[in-house]
C-alpha positions as CSV (number, residue, x, y, z in Angstrom):
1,X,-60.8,-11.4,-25.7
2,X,-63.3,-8.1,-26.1
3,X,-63.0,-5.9,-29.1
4,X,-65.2,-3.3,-30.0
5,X,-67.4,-5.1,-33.4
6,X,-69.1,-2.7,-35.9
7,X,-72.3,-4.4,-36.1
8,X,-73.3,-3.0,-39.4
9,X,-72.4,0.0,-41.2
10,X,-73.6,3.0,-39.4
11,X,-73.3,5.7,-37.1
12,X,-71.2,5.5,-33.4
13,X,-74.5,3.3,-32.2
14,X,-73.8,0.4,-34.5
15,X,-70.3,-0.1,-32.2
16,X,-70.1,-2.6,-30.0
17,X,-68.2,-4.7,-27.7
18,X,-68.5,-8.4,-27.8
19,X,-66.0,-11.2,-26.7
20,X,-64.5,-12.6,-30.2
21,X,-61.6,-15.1,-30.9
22,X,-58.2,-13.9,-30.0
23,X,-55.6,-14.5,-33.1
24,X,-53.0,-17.1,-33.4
25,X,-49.1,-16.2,-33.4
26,X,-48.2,-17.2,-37.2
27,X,-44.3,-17.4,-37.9
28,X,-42.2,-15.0,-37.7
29,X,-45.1,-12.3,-36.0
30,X,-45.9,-11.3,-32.6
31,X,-49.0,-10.5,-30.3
32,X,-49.6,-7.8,-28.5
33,X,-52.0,-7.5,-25.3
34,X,-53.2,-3.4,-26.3
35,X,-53.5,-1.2,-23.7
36,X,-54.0,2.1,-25.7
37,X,-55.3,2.8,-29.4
38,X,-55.5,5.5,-31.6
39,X,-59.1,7.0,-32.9
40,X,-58.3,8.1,-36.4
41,X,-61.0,9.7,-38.6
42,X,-60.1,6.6,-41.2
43,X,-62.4,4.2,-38.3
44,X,-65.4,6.4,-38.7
45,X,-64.9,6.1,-42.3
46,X,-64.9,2.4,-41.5
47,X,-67.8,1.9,-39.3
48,X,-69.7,4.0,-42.0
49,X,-68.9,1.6,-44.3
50,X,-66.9,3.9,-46.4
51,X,-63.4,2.4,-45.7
52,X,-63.6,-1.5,-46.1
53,X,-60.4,-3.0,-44.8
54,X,-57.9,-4.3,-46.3
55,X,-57.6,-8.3,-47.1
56,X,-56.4,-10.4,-44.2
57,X,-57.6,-7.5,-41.5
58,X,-60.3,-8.1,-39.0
59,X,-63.2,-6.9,-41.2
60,X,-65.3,-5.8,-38.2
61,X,-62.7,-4.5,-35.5
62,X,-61.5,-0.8,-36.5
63,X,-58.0,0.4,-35.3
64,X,-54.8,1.6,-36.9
65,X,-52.5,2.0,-34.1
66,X,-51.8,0.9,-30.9
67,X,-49.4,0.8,-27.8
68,X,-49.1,-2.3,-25.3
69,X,-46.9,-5.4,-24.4
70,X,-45.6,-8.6,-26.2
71,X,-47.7,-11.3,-25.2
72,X,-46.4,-14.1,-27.3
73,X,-43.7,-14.4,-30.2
74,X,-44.4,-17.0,-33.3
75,X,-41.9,-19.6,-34.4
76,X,-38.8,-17.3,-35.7
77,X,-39.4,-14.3,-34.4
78,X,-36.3,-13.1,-32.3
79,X,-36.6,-9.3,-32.5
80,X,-38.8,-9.3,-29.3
81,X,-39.6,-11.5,-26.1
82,X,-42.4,-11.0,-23.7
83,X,-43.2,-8.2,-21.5
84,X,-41.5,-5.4,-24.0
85,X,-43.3,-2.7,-24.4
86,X,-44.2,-1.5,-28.1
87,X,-46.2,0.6,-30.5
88,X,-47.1,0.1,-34.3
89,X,-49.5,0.4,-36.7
90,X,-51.9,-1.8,-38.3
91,X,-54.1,-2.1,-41.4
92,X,-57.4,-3.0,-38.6
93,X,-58.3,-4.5,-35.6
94,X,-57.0,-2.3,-33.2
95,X,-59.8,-2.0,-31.1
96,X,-59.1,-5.1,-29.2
97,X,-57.1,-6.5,-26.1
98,X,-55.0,-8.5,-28.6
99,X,-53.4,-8.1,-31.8
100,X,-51.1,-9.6,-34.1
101,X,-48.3,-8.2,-36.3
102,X,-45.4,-9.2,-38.1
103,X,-42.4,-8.6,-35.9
104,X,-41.2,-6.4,-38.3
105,X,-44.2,-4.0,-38.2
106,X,-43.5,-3.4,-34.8
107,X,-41.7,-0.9,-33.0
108,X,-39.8,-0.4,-29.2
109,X,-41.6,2.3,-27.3
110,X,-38.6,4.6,-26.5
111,X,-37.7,5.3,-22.7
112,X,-39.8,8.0,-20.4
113,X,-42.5,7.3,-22.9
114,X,-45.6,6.5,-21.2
115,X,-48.6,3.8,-22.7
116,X,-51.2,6.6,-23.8
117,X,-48.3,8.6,-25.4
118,X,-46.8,5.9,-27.3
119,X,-50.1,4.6,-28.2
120,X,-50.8,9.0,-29.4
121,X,-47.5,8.4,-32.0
122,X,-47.4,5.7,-35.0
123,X,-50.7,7.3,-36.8
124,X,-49.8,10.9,-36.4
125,X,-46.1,11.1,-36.9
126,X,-45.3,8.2,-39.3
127,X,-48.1,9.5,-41.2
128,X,-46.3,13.2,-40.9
129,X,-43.4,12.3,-41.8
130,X,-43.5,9.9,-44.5
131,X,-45.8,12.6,-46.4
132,X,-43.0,15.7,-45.1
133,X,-39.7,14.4,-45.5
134,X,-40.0,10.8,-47.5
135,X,-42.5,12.4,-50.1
136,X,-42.0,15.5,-50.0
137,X,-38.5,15.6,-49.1
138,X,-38.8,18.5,-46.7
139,X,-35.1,20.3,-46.0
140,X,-33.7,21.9,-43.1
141,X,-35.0,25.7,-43.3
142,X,-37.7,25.6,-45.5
143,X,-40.7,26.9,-45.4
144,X,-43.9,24.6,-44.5
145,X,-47.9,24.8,-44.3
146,X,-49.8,22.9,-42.4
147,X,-53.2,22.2,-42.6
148,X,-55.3,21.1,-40.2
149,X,-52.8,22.3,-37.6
150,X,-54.6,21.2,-34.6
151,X,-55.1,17.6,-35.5
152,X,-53.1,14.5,-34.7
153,X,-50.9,14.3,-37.9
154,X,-51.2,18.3,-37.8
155,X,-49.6,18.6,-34.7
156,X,-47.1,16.3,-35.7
157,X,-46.5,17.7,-38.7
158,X,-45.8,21.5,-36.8
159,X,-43.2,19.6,-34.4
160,X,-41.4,17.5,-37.3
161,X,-40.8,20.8,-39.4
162,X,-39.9,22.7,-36.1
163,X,-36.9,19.6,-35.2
164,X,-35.8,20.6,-38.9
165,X,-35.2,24.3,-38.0
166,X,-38.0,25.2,-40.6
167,X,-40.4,28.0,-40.8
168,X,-44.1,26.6,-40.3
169,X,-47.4,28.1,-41.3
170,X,-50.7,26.4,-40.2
171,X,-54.1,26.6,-40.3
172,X,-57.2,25.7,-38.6
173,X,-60.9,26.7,-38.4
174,X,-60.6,27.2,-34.8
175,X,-58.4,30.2,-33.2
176,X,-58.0,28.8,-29.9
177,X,-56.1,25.5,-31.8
178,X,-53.9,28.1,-33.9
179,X,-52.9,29.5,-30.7
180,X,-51.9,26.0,-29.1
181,X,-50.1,25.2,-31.8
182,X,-47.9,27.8,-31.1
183,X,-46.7,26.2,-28.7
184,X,-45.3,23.3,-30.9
185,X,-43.4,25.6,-33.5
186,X,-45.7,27.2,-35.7
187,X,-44.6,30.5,-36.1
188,X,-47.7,31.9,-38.6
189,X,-51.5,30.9,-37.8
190,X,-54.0,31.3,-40.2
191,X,-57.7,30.7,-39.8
192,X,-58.8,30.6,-43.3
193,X,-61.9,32.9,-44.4
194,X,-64.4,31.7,-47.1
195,X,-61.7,28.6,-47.4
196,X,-58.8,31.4,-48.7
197,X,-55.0,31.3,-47.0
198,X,-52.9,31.7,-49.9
199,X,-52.5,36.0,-49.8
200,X,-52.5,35.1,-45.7
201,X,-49.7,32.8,-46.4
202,X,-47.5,35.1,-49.1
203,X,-47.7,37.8,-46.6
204,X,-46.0,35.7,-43.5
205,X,-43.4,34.3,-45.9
206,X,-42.5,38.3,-47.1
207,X,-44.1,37.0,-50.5
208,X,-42.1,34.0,-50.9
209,X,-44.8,31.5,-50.8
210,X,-43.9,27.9,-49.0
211,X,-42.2,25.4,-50.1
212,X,-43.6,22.2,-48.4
213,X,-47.6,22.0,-48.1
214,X,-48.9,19.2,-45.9
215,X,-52.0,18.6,-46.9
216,X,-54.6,17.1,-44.8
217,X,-57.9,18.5,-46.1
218,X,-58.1,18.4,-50.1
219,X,-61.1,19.6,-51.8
220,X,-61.0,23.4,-52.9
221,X,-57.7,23.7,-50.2
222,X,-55.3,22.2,-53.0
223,X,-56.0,25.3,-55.4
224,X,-55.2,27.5,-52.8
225,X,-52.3,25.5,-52.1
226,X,-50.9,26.0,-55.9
227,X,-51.4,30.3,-55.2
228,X,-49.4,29.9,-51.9
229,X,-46.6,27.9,-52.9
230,X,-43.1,29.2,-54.1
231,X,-41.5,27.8,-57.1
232,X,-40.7,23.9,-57.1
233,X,-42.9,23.2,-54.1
234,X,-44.2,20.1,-53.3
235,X,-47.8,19.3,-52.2
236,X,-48.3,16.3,-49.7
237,X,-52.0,15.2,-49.7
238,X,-53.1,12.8,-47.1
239,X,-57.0,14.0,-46.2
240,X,-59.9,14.5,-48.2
241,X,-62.2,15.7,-45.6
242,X,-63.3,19.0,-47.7
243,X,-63.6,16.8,-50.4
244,X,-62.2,14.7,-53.2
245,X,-62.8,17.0,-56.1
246,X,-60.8,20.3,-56.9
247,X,-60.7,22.2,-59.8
248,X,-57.0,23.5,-60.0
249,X,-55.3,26.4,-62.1
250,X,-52.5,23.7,-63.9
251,X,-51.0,27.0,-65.6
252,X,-49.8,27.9,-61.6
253,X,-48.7,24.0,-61.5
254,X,-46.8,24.4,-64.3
255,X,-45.3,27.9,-64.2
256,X,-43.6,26.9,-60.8
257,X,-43.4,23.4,-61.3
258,X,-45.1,22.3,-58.6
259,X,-44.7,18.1,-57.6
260,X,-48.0,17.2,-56.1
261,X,-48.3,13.6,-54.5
262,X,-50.6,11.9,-52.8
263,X,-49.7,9.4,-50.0
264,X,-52.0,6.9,-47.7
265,X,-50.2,4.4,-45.4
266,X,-53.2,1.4,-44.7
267,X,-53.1,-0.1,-48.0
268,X,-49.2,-0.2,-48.3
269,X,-47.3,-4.1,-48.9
270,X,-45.4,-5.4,-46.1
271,X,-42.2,-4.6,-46.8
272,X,-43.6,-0.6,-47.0
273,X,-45.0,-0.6,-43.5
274,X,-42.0,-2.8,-42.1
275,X,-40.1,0.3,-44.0
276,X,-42.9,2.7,-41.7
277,X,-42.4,1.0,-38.7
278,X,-38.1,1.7,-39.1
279,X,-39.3,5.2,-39.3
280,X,-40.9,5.0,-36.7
281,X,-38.0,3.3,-34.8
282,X,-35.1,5.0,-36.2
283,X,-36.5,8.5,-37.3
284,X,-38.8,9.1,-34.9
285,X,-38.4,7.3,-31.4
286,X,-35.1,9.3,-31.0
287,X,-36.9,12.5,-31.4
288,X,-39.4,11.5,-29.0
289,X,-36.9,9.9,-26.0
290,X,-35.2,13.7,-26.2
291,X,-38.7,15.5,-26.1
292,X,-37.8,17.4,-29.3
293,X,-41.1,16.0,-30.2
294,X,-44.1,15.2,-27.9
295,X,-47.4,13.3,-28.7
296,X,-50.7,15.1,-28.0
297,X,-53.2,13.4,-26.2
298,X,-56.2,15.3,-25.9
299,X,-58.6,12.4,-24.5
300,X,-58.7,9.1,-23.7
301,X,-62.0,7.1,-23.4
302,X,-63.1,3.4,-22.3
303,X,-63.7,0.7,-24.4
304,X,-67.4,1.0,-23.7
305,X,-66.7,4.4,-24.8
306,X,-66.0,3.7,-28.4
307,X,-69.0,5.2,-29.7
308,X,-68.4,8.6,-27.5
309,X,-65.0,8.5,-28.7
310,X,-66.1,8.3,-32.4
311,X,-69.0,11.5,-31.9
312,X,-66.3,13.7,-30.2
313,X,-63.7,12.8,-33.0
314,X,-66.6,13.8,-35.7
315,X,-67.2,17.2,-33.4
316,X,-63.6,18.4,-34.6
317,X,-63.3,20.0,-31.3
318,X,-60.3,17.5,-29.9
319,X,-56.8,19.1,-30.4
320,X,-54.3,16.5,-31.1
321,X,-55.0,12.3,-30.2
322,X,-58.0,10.6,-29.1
323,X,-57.2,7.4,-27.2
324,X,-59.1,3.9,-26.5
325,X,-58.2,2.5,-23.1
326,X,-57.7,-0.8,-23.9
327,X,-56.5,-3.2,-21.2
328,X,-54.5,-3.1,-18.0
C-alpha cells in the first residue's frame, strides 16, 4: 500500500510517499481502506520530531484520524462487516491507504455524511467535546470561550456550546475567521491585542466573566483566562502553541476557585479511546445526521500533497479541517 513516510525529522520536505507493508487484521480489530484523513498540527509536531508516537503506532506514518471503508474484520470482531463506511481516530498512521483498529475504536459514519466530512470530525469534535462537557462538564446556558475559534477543534468547540443553548465567546488573531465563526454560534468575537481578552470578555458577558474556557493556545493565554473567568470556572487546556510556560496570578485561581485541567487524547489506554470513539458514536454522530453540527472542511489536498498540506496548516490561514485524499 502507499503511505506518506517521514524520512527523518524535518520540515514538510522530509515527507514522502513510498509503498510500505499493509498491516495484518489481529483479533478482534478491523481494517480500513482510508479515503480521507485529518492534518492536525500534532503531525507537524511529529514529522519535526517533536511528537514521537506512541508504542505499537507506525513510527513513521503521521495521522490521527480518518474516514473510509471496512476492508477486512479479524477473528471475533462482529460489530462491522465489509463495505461499511466509518470514521475514528488513531494514535498514527493515518496517512495511508490502510489502517488497522480495534473494532471498538471505531465509529459508523452517520447518514447524509459524506467521506471528506466524516473524515473533518473524530479530531475536532471528540477532541471538543471530551475537553467541554467530559472535563469540563459544560451545562446548558453557560457561558463559554473559545480560543482559537477558527480552527478545527475551535470551530467545533463554537457549534458544541451553541447545540447546548450556551453563550459563546471566541477569539482569533484573524477578523475575517471571527466573522465566519459567526456563523456557527459565536455570539462575541474577540481579536486579542498585545495577547489581552479578558476586559474584552467581562464586557460581552455584562461583567460576569465565563464559565467554561476551552483552551487551545496556552502560554501567557491561561492568565488571561483566570481574569476572564467567573467564579468556579473551569479551564480546559488542549494546545500549547503560545507556549508551555505561563506565569499565573494563583490568588485569582483561588479567590474564584477556578478547576483548571489539562486533557490530550493520543496517549489515552484502550478502553479511554474505545470510551472516545462511543462519543463519537453516541454523543456526536446524532448531532451531526440532524446538521445541528457541521464539520468544516476548508481544503483537501493529494497524497503527493502531504508536504503542501503541512506548509499551509503551519501558515494558520485555513479556517476549520485540512484533509488528505487518501484512496478511492
Amino acid at each position: 500500500m502507499r503511505g506518506v513516510v517521514i524520512r527523518e525529522p524535518g520540515g514538510p520536505e522530509v515527507l514522502e510517499v513510498r509503498e510500505v507493508e499493509a498491516p495484518d487484521v489481529p483479533e478482534g480489530h478491523v481494517r480500513v481502506a482510508v479515503r480521507f484523513a485529518g492534518v492536525n498540527r500534532a503531525d507537524l509536531l511529529q514529522r519535526a520530531g517533536l511528537y514521537p508516537a506512541p508504542p505499537g503506532v507506525p513510527a513513521d506514518i503521521p495521522g490521527l484520524e480518518y474516514a473510509g471503508v471496512i476492508e477486512a474484520v479479524g477473528e471475533g470482531a462482529r460489530r462491522f462487516a465489509p463495505g461499511d463506511r466509518v470514521f475514528g481516530l488513531v494514535a498514527g498512521g493515518a496517512y495511508a491507504e490502510r489502517i488497522v483498529a480495534h473494532e471498538r475504536e471505531v465509529a459508523r459514519v452517520p447518514d447524509g455524511l459524506s467521506d471528506e466530512e466524516a473524515a473533518a470530525v473524530p479530531e475536532a469534535f471528540v477532541t471538543a467535546y471530551d475537553a467541554l462537557v467530559t472535563r469540563a462538564r459544560l451545562a446548558p446556558g453557560e457561558r463559554v470561550l473559545v480560543h482559537a475559534a477558527g480552527s478545527g477543534v475551535g470551530t467545533a468547540g463554537v457549534q458544541i456550546a451553541r447545540a447546548l443553548g450556551c453563550f459563546v465567546a471566541g477569539t482569533s488573531r484573524t477578523q475575517d475567521k471571527l466573522d465566519r465563526c459567526r456563523e456557527l454560534g459565536l455570539r462575541a468575537a474577540i481579536a486579542p491585542e498585545g495577547g489581552r481578552f479578558a476586559a474584552a470578555v467581562l464586557e460581552a458577558t455584562r461583567g460576569q466573566g465565563v464559565d467554561v474556557v476551552l483552551d487551545l493556545v496556552g502560554g501567557a493565554y491561561v492568565a488571561e483566562d483566570l481574569r476572564a473567568c467567573a467564579t468556579r470556572a473551569r479551564i480546559a487546556l488542549v494546545g500549547l502553541t503560545a507556549g508551555a510556560s505561563a506565569e499565573l496570578d494563583l490568588r485569582e485561581l483561588l479567590r474564584k476557585r477556578i478547576e483548571l485541567v489539562g486533557t490530550v487524547l493520543r496517549s489515552r489506554p484502550l478502553e479511554e479511546k474505545i470510551a472516545a470513539a462511543q462519543v463519537l458514536e453516541r454523543n456526536l454522530s446524532p448531532w451531526l445526521a440532524d446538521r445541528v453540527v457541521r464539520p468544516i472542511v476548508d481544503r483537501i489536498f493529494g497524497l503527493d500533497e502531504a508536504a503542501a498540506a503541512h506548509r499551509y496548516v503551519a501558515s494558520n490561514a485555513s479556517f476549520g479541517k485540512v484533509l488528505l485524499r487518501i484512496g478511492a
